[in-house]
Phi, psi and omega in degrees: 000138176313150177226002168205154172242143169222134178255134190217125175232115169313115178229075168293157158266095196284171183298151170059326172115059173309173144282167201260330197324304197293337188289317194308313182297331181262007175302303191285340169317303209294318169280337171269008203244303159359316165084040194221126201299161176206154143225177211241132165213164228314326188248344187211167185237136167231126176262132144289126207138184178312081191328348208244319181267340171292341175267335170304319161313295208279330180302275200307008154280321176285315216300310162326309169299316158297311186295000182229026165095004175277134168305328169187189198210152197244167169200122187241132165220176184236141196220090150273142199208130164210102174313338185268350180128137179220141178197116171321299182311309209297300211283346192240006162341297204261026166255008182258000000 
């Protein structure tokens, strides 16, 4: 069982004052390519899983945003932790 959820939302700086849109989309390749459940909402994306591989997620997240031409990057994130189980379903059940 997952023991955090980290909510992250990417703010590169883009080359030139790029749209942003296309970097924030390879932020999310990157967690999907991780393999790790997430879900995406409107200011921020929250992953679920192992704290120690969801931060690994966020290294290989910025590392992205450099390999595609930003000089630097905001990374804001939220971090829940329960060593006994954290689930994205369990905290949003009754509002769905």
């Amino acid at each position: 069982m997952a023991n955090a959820l980290v909510s992250i939302q990417i703010i590169p700086k883009t080359p030139g004052g790029a749209d942003v849109i296309p970097y924030v989309d390879r932020a999310i390749d990157v967690i999907e390519e991780a393999g790790v459940k997430y879900l995406v909402g409107p200011l921020e994306t929250t992953m679920e899983g192992e704290l120690d591989v969801l931060l690994d997620v966020v290294k290989r997240m910025n590392a992205a945003m450099i390999e595609m031409g930003c000089p630097n990057v905001i990374s804001q994130m939220k971090i829940y932790y329960n060593p006994t189980g954290a689930s994205i379903d369990r905290l949003i059940e009754k509002y769905r």
